[in-house]
Residue frames as qw, qx, qy, qz and C-alpha x, y, z in Angstrom:
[[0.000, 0.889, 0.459, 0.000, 0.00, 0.00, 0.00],
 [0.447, 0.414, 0.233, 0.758, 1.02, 3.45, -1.05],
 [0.220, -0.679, -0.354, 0.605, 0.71, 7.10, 0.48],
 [0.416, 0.542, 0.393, 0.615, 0.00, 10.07, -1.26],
 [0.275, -0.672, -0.311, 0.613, 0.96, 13.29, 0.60],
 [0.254, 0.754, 0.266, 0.544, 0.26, 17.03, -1.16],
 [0.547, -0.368, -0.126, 0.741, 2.35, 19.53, 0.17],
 [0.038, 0.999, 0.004, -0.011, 2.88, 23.59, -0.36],
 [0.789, 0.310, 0.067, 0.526, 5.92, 24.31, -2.07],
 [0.468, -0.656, -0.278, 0.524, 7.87, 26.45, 0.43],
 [0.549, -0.043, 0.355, 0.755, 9.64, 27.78, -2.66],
 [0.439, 0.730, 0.348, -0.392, 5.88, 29.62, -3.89],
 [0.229, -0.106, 0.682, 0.687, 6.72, 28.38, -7.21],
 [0.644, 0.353, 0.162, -0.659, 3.66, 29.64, -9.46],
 [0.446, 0.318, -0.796, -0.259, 4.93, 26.46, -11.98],
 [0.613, -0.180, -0.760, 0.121, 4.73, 24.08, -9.34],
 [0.443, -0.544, 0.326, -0.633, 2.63, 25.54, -6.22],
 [0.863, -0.349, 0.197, -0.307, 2.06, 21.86, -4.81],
 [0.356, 0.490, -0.780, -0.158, 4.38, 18.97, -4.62],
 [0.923, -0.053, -0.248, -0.288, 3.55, 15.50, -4.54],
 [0.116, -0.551, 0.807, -0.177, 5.38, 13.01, -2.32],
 [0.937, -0.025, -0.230, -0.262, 4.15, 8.85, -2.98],
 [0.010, 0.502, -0.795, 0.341, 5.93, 6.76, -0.32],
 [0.672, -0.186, -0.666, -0.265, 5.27, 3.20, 1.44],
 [0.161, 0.040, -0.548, 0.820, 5.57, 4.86, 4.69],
 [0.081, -0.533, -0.830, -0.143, 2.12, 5.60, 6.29],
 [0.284, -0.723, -0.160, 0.609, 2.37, 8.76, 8.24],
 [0.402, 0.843, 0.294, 0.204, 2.01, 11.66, 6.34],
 [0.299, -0.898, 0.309, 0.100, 4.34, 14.01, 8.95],
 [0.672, -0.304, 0.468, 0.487, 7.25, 10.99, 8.98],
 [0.622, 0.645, 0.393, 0.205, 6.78, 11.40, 5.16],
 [0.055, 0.965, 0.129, 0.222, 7.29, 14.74, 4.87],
 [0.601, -0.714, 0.355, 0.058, 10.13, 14.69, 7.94],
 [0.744, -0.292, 0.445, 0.405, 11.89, 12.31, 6.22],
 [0.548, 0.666, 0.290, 0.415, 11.73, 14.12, 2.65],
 [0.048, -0.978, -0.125, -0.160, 13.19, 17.14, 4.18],
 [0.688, -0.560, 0.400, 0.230, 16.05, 15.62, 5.83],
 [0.724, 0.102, 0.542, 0.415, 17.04, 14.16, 2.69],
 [0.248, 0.929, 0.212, 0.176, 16.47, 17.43, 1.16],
 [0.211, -0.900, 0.335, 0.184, 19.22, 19.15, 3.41],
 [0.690, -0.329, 0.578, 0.283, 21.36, 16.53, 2.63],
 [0.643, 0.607, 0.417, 0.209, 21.00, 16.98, -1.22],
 [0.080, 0.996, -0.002, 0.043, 21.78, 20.60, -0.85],
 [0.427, -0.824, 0.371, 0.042, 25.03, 19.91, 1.16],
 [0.787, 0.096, 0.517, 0.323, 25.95, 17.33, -1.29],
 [0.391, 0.795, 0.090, 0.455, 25.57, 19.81, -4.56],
 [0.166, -0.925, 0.342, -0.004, 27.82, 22.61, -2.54],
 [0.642, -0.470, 0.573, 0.196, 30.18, 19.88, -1.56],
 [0.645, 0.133, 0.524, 0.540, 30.77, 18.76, -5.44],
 [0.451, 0.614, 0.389, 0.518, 29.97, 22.09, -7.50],
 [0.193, -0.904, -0.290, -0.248, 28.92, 25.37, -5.45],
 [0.395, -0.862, 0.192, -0.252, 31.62, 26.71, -3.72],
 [0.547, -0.686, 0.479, -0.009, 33.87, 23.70, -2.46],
 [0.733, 0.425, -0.528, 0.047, 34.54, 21.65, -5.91],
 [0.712, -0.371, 0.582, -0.129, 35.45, 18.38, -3.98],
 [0.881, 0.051, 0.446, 0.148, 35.88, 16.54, -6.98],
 [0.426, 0.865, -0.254, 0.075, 37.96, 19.18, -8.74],
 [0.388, -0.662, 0.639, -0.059, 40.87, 17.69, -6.06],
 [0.577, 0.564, -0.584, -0.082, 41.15, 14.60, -7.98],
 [0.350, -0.544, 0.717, -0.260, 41.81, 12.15, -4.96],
 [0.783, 0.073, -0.519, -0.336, 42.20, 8.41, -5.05],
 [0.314, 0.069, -0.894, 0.312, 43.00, 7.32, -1.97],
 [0.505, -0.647, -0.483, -0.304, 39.78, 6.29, -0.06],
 [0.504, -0.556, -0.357, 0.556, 41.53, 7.73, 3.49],
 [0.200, -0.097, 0.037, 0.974, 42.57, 10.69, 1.87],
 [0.208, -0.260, -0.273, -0.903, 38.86, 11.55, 0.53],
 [0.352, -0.605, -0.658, -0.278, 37.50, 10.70, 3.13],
 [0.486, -0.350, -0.124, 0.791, 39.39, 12.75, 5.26],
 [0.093, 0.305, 0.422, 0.849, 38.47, 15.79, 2.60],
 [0.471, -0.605, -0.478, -0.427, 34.92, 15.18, 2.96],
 [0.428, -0.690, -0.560, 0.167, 34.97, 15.42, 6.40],
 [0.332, -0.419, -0.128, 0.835, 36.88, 18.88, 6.83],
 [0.080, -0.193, -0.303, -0.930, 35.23, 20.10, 3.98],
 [0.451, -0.729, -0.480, -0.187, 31.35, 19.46, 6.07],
 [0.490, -0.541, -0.482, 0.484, 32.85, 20.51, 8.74],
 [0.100, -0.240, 0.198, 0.945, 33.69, 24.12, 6.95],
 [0.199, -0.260, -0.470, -0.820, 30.26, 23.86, 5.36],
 [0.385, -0.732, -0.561, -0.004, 28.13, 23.58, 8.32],
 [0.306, -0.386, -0.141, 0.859, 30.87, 26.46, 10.21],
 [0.220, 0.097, 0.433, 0.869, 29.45, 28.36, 6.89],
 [0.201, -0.551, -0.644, -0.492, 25.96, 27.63, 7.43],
 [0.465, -0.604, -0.495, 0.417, 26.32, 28.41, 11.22],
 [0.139, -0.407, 0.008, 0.903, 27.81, 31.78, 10.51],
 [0.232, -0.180, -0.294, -0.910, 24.94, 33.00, 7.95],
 [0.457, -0.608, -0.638, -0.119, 22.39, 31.80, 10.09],
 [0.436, -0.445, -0.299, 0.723, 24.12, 33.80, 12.79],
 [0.006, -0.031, -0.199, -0.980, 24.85, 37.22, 10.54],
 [0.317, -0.377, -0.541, -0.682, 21.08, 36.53, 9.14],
 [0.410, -0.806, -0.418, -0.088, 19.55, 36.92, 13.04],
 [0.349, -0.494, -0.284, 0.744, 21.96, 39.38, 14.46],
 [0.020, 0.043, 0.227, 0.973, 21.08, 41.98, 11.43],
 [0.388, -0.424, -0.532, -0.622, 17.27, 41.08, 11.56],
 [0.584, -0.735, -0.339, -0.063, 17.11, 41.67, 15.75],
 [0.405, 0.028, -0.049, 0.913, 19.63, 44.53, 16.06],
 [0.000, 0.743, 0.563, -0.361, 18.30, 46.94, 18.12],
 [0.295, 0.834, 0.083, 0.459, 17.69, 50.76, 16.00],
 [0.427, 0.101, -0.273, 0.856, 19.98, 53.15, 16.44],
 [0.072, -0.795, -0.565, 0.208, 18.52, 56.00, 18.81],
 [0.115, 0.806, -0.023, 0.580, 18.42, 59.91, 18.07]]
C-alpha cells in the first residue's frame, strides 16, 4: 500500500505551487520529515561537489585521503551555514539606532 501526501511548495513556485510526495511509509508528517532531511542533505551534497567547495575538482584516489576531505570540507560547510544563520539573526534583531 502506497501514500499520497500534497504539500505547499515552500519555494511559492507559481509552476509548481504543490508537490507530490508517494511513499510506502504511512504517516504523512514521517513522510514529509523524512523528505526534508534528505532534502538538506542533497543541498550539502551539490555545494560539496559544484557550489563553492569543488570536492571533486581535487582529484583524490586514496579512499583515506577523501574521506578525510569530505569530512573537513562538512565541517567548513556547516561552520558556513552556522555563521549565515548567525549574521542573518543578528542583522534582523539589532536593536535601532537612537536619536
Amino acid at each position: 500500500m502506497y501514500t499520497i501526501v500534497m504539500t505547499k511548495n515552500l519555494k511559492q513556485d507559481k509552476k509548481e505551487p504543490y508537490i507530490y510526495f508517494i511513499s510506502d511509509m504511512e504517516n504523512a508528517t514521517e513522510i514529509l520529515s523524512g523528505y526534508m532531511k534528505r532534502w538538506k542533505i542533497e543541498c550539502c551534497f551539490r555545494h560539496l561537489k559544484s557550489n563553492g567547495f569543488n570536492v571533486e575538482a581535487m582529484n583524490l584516489k586514496d579512499d583515506g585521503k577523501i574521506q578525510l576531505m569530505i569530512g573537513v570540507v562538512i565541517i567548513a560547510y556547516a561552520m558556513a551555514i552556522r555563521e549565515g544563520i548567525l549574521s542573518h539573526c543578528l542583522l534582523y534583531t539589532s536593536p535601532s539606532p537612537r536619536d
